[in-house]
N, C-alpha and C positions, 0 to 999 in steps of 0.2 A: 498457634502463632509462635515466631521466634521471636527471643531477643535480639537487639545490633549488640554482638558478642563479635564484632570482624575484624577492630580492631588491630588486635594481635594474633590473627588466624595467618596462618602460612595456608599456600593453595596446593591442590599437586602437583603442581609444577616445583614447589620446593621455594617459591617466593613470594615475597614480602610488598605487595603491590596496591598501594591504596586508589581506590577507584572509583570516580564521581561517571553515574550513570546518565544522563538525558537521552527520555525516553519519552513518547506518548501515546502512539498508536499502538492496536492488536498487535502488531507487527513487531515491536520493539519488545513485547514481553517474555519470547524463550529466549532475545538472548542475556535480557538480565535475568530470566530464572539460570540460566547455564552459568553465569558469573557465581552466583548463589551458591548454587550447588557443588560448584569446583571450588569454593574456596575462596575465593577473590574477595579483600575488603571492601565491601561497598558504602563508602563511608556517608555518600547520601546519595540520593536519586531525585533530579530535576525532570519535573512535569508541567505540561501546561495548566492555567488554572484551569480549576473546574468552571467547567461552560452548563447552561440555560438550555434547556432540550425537554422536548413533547408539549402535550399541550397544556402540562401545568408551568411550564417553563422554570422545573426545579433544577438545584444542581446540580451535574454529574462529573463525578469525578472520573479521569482518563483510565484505560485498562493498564496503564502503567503505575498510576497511583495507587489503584485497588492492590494489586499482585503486590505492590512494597510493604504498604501497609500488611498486609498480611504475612509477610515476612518479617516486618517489625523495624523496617528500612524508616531511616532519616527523609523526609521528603520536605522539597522547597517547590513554591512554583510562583517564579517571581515573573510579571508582567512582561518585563526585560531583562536581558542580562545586559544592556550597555550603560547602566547608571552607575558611578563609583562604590555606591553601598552594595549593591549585588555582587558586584567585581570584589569587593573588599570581603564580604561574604564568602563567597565560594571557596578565596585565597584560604581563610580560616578553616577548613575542610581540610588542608594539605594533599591534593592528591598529588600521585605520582603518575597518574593520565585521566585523561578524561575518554568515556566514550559513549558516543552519539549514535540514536535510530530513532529516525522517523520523529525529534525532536518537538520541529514546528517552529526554530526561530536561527538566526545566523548568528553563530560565535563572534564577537569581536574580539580584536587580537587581542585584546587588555587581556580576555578569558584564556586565551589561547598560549597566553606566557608563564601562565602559570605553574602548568605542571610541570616535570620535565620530562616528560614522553609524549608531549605533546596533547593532541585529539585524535582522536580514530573516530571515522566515520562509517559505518556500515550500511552501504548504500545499494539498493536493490535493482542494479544494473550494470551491465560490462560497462565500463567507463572506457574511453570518454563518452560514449551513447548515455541516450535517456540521462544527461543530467536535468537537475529541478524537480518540481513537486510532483511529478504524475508519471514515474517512471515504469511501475507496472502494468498500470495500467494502456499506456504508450506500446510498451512492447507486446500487446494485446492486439492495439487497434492497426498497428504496423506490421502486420501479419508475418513478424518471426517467427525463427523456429526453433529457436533458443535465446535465452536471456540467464539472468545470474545473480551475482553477489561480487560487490566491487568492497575491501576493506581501501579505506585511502585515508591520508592526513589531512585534517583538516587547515585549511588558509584562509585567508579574505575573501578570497570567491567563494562562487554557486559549484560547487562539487569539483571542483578546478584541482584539488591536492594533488600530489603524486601518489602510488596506489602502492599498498605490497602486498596484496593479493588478490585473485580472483576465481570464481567457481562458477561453472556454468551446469544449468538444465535444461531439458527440450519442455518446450511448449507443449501442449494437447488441444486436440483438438472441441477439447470438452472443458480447458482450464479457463477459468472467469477471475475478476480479479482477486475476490476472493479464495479461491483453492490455490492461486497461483502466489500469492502472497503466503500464505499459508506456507509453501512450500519452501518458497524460497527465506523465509525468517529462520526456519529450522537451519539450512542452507549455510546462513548467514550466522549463528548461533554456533553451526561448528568449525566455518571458516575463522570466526574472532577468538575459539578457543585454541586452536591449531597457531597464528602466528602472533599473539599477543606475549605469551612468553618471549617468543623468539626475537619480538620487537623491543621488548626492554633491556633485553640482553645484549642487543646490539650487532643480532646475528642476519637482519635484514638491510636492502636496500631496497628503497624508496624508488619508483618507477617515474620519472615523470610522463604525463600522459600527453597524447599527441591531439596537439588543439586541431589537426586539419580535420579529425576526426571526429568532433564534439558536436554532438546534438541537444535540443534542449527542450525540454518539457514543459508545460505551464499548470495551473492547480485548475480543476476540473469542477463543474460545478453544475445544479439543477438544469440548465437553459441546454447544457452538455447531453443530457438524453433525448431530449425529442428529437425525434424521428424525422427523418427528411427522405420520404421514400425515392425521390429522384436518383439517390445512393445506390449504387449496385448491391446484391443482396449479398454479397460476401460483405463487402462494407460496414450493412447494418448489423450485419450478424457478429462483426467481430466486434463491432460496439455494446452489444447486448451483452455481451462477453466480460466486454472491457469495464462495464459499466452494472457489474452487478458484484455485490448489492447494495452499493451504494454511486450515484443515486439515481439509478435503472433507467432503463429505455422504455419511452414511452411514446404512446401516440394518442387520440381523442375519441373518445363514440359516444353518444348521445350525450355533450357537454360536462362528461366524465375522462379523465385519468385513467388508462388502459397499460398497464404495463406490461412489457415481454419479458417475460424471463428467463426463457430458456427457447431456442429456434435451428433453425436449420435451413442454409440455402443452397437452394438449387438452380444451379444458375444458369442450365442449358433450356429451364422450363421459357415458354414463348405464348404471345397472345393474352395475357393479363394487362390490362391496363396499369398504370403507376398508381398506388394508392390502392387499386381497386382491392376485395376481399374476394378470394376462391373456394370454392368447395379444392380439397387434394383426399389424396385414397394411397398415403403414401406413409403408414403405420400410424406413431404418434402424431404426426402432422396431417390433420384433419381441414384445414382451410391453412391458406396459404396468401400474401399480400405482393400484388405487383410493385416490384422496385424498378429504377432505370435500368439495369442489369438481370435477368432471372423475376425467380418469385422468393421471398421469404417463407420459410415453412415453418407456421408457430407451433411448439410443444406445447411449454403454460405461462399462460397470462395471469395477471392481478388487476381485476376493475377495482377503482379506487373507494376501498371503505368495505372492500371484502377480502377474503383468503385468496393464495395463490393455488391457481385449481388446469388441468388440465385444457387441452383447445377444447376437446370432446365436451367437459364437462361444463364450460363457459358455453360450445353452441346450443346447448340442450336448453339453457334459459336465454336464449338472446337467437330467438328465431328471422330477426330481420337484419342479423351481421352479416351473411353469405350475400355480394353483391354489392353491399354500401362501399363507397367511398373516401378513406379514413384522409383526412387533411397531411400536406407537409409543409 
């Protein structure tokens, strides 16, 4: 473990930059290891509180909280930042900027005047596309073929700042939300190490972004994966995508929880009914589900209260799924 010894650390950049982090998700944690490590004073790191999770419903503390704490980081994680004492708080910290990933709550400007380099926000999408909470996701299920890393200022609005940078990668057709985030946090970790010198220095201009352009995302949630086979099976399939591994695509069999987690559509397939289940001879996809469009071709599922296991190895004990009719 370290000490907070940051203080008075110069970064390799050759400055002197003190830096309040807000972070909470996976996502948000290489680019505070990458401030870490370059140097950067992080003179505290804001997290959401620890949240009630499983079924003892104990505390957990956020992957941004763990990764400071182990670095030996100052952490707060105040219910809100729009109360005077929090605001007064923070002010006490003196950063010289503040920067924001994957947070989980909206700066007010009281917070936002404080620094004087502002907020950076590092936001997982070409802006002005996919603002709001489900950006990766979004550009999953909207079957792009590129998406990125927006750095932007932050303002009073939902991801509304002017931007001064942006990084773009192509999709796959294998990437889920997971691998894709994954990707793009690295992405984003070394796009904020590239212009944040540059932005204190005052070697940037600010973009403002073009509203006729802005689309907007909403927070995603359980009700979000079931299945509605009426969906053409491109559809479902970039949902399954979009939606793993949290919190996955599902549909029902014998008054169980069946989750997909990995599929394949084939969409010129003809004569399955919607819903219905198929035998297929088409590799790993071993039975297949009629959708409005095509068939779905499952790889591996998860019945709820066991492992995530192959089609093959799920039909080997569930002899009377070939032909049932799965609900949407």
């Amino acid at each position: 473990m370290l000490v907070n010894f940051f203080d008075d650390t110069i970064n390799r950049e050759g400055l002197r930059v003190r830096v309040v982090f807000m972070g909470t998700s996976e996502f948000a944690v290489p680019l505070l290891e990458q401030l870490v490590l370059n140097g950067y004073p992080i003179v505290a790191v804001y997290t959401q509180p620890d949240r009630a999770a499983g079924r003892g419903r104990a505390l957990v503390a956020s992957p941004v909280k763990r990764v400071a704490v182990e670095w030996g980081l100052t952490v707060v994680q105040p219910v809100s930042l729009k109360t005077p004492q929090a605001v007064k708080k923070l002010a006490l910290f003196q950063p010289d900027v503040i920067v924001v990933a994957s947070f989980g709550q909206i700066l007010p400007v009281s917070v936002l005047t404080i620094p004087a380099h502002g907020g950076l926000n590092i936001h997982p999408s070409l802006l002005p596309t996919f603002r709001g909470a489900s950006p990766i996701a979004s550009a999953i299920l909207y079957g792009g073929e590129f998406t990125g890393v927006s750095v932007m200022l932050l303002d009073k609005g939902m991801d509304t700042g002017p931007v001064l940078a942006r990084a773009q990668i192509p999709i796959s057709a294998r990437d889920t939300i997971g691998s894709l985030s994954a990707k793009l946090s690295l992405v984003g970790a070394q796009l904020l190490l590239e212009i944040l010198p540059r932005w204190v220095q005052g070697e940037l201009t600010p973009q403002r972004q073009d509203e006729s352009q802005a689309t907007y995302t909403r927070m995603l949630g359980k009700k979000d994966g079931e299945i509605d086979w009426l969906l053409s099976a491109i559809g479902i399939w970039r949902r399954v995508r979009a939606l793993n591994p949290w919190p996955g695509c599902y549909t029902r069999w014998q008054g169980k929880r069946l989750k997909i987690t990995e599929s394949v559509p084939f969409s010129t397939e003809r004569n399955v009914n919607i819903g219905r289940v198929a035998a297929l001879d088409k590799g790993e996809a071993v039975f297949g589900v009629g959708t409005g469009a095509g068939v779905l071709g499952v790889l591996k599922v998860q019945l709820e209260g066991k492992r995530v296991m192959t089609a093959a190895e799920f039909l080997r004990g569930q002899k009377e799924f070939i032909g049932a009719v799965l609900p949407s």
